[in-house]
FILOVO-453858 format. One record per residue: x, y, z of N, C-alpha, C, O in turn; residue number from 0. Coordinates in Angstrom, 3 decimals. Example, Ala and Ser with C-alpha at 12.3 -4.5 7.8 and 13.67 -1.06 7.14 Angstrom:
BEGIN
[[13.190 -5.690 7.800] [12.300 -4.500 7.800] [13.200 -3.300 7.800] [14.236 -3.319 8.465] 0]
[[12.850 -2.250 7.080] [13.670 -1.060 7.140] [12.900 0.030 7.870] [13.409 1.138 8.039] 1]
//
This chain:
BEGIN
[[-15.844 -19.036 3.929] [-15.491 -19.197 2.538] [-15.332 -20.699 2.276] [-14.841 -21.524 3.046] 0]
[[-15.749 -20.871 1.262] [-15.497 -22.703 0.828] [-14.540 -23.324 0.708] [-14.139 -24.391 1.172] 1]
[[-13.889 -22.065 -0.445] [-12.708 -22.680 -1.490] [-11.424 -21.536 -1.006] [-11.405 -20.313 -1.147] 2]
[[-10.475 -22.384 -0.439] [-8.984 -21.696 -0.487] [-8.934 -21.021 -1.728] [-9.028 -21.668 -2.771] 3]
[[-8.771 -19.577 -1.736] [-8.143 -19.028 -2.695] [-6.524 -19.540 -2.717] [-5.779 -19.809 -1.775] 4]
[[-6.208 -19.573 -4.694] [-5.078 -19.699 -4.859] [-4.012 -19.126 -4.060] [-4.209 -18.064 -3.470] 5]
[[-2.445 -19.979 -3.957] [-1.484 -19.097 -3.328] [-1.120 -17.891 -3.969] [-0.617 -17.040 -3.236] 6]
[[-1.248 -17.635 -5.099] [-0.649 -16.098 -5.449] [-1.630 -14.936 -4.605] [-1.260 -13.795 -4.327] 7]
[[-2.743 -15.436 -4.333] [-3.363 -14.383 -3.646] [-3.619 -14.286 -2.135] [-4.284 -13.516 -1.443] 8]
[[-2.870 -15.316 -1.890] [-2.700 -14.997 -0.042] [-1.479 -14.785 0.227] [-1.128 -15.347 1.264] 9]
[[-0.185 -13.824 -0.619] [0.549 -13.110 -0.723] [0.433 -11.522 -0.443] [-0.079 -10.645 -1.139] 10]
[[1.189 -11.435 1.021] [1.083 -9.970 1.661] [1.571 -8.982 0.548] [2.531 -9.136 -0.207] 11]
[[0.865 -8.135 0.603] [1.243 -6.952 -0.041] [3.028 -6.274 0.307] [3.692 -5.986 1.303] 12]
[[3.225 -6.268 -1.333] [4.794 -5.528 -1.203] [4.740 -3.872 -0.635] [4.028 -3.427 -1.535] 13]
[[4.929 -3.062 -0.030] [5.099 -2.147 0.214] [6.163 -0.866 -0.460] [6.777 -0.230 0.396] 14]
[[6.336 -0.579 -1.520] [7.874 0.252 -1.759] [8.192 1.315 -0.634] [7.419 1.581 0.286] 15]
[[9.483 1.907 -0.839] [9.904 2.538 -0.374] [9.360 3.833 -0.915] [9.084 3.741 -2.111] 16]
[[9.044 5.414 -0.201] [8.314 5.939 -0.892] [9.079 7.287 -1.370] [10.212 6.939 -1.702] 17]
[[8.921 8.662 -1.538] [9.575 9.388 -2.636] [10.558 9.531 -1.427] [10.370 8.940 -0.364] 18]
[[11.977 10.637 -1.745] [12.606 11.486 -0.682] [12.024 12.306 -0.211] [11.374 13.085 -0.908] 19]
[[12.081 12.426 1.524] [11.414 13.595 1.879] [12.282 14.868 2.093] [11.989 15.848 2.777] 20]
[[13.487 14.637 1.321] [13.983 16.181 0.877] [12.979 17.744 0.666] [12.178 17.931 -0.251] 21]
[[13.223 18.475 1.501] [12.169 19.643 1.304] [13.007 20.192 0.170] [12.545 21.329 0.271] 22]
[[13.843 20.295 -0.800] [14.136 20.931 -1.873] [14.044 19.682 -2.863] [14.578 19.960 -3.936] 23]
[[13.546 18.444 -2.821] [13.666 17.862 -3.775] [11.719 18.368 -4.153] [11.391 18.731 -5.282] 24]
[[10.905 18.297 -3.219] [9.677 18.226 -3.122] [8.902 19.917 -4.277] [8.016 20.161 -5.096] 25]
[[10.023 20.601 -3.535] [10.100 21.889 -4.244] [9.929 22.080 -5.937] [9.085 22.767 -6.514] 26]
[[10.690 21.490 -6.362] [10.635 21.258 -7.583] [9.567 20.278 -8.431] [9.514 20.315 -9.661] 27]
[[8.936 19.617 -7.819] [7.786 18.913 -8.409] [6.548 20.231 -8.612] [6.267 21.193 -7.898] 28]
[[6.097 19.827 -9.697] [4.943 21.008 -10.059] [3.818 20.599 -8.879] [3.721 19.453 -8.441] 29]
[[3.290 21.312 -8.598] [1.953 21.219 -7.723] [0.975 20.210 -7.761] [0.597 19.662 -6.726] 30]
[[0.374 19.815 -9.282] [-0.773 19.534 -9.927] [0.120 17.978 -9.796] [-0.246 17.167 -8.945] 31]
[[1.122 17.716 -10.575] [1.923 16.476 -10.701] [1.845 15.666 -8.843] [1.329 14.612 -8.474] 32]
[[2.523 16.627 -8.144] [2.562 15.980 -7.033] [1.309 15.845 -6.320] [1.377 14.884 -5.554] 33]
[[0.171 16.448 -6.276] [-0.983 15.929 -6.025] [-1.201 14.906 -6.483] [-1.489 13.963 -5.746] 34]
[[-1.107 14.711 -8.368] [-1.360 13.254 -8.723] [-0.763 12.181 -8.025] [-1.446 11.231 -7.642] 35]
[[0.548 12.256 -7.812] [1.507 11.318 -6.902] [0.783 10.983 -5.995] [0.420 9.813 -5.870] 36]
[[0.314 12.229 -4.926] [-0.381 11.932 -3.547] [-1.572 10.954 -3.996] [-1.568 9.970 -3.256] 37]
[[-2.360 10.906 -4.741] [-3.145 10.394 -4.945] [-3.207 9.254 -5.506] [-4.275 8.659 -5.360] 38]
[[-2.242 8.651 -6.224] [-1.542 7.453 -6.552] [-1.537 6.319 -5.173] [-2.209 5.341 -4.844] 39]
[[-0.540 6.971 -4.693] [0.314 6.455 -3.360] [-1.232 6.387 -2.383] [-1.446 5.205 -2.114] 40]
[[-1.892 6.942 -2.032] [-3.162 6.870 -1.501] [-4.049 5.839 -1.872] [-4.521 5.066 -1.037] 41]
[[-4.366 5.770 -3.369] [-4.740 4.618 -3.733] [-4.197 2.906 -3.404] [-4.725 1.886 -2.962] 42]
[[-3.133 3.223 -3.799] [-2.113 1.878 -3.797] [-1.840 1.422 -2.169] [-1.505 0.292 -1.812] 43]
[[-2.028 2.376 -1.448] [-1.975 2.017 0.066] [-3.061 1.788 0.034] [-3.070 0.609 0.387] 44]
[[-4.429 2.167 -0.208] [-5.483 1.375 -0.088] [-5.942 -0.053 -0.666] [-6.514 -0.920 -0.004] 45]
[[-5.666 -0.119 -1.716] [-5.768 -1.506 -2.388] [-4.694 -2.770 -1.764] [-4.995 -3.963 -1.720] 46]
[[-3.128 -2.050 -1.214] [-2.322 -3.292 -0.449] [-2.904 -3.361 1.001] [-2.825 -4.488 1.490] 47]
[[-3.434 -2.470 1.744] [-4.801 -2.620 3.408] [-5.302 -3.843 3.148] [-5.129 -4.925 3.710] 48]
[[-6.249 -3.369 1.781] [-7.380 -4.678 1.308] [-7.005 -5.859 1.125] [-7.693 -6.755 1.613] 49]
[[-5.951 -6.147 0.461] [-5.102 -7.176 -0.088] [-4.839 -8.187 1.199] [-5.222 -9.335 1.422] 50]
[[-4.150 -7.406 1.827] [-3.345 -7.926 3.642] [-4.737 -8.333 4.105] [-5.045 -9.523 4.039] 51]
[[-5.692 -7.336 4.618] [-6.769 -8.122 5.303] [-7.420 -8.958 5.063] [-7.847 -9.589 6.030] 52]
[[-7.871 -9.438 3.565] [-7.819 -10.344 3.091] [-7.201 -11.833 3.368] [-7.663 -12.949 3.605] 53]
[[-6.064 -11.318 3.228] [-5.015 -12.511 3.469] [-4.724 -12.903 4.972] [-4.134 -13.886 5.423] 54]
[[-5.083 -12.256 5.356] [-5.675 -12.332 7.179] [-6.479 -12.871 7.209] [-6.601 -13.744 8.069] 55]
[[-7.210 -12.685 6.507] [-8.772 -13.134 6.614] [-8.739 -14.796 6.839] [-9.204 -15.441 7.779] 56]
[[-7.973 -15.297 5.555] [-7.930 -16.441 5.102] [-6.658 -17.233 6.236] [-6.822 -18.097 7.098] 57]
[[-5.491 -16.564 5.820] [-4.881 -16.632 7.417] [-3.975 -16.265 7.905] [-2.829 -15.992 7.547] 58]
[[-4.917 -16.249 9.435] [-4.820 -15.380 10.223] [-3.354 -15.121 10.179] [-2.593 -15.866 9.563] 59]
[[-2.868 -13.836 10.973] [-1.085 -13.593 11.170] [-0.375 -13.653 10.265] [0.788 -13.967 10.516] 60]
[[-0.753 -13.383 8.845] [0.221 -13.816 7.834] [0.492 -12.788 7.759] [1.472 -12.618 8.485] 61]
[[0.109 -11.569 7.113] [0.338 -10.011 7.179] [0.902 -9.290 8.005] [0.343 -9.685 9.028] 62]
[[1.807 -8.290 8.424] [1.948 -7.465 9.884] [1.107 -6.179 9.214] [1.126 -5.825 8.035] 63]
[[0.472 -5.675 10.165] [-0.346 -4.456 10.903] [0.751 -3.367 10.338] [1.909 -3.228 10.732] 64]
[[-0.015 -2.544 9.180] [0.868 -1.378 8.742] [0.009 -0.387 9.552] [-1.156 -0.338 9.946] 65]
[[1.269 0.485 9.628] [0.658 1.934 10.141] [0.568 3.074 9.588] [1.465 3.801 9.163] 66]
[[-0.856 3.257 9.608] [-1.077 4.132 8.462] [-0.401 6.282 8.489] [-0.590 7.077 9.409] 67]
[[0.152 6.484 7.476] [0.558 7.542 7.111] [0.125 8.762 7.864] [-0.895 9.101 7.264] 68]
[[0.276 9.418 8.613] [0.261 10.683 9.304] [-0.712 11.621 8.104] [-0.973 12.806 8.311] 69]
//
């Protein structure tokens, strides 16, 4: 690559904390809703992967090695 990308973008990805894994909280989410969720959270873990390796890319060790979701 030529040109250092700006610093806002060799900023590791934030990670949140993710829903409760209460089996009666989970219960109560409609089916269709919590699929959307799953699929949210799926996305957004994919786009912060990209983000980090990226920023690896550029440099090296800046990111730590997430482990991906069971």
């Amino acid at each position: 690559m030529k040109d250092t990308p700006p610093a806002e973008l060799l900023t590791c990805a934030t990670r949140p904390e993710g829903l409760p894994e209460d089996p009666s909280l989970i219960a109560q989410i409609p089916t269709k809703i919590r699929a959307g969720i799953i699929r949210l959270a799926r996305a957004f873990a994919g786009n912060a992967d990209r983000n980090d390796r990226l920023v690896n890319w550029n440099v090296p060790g800046s990111c730590p090695a997430v482990k991906p979701a069971p």
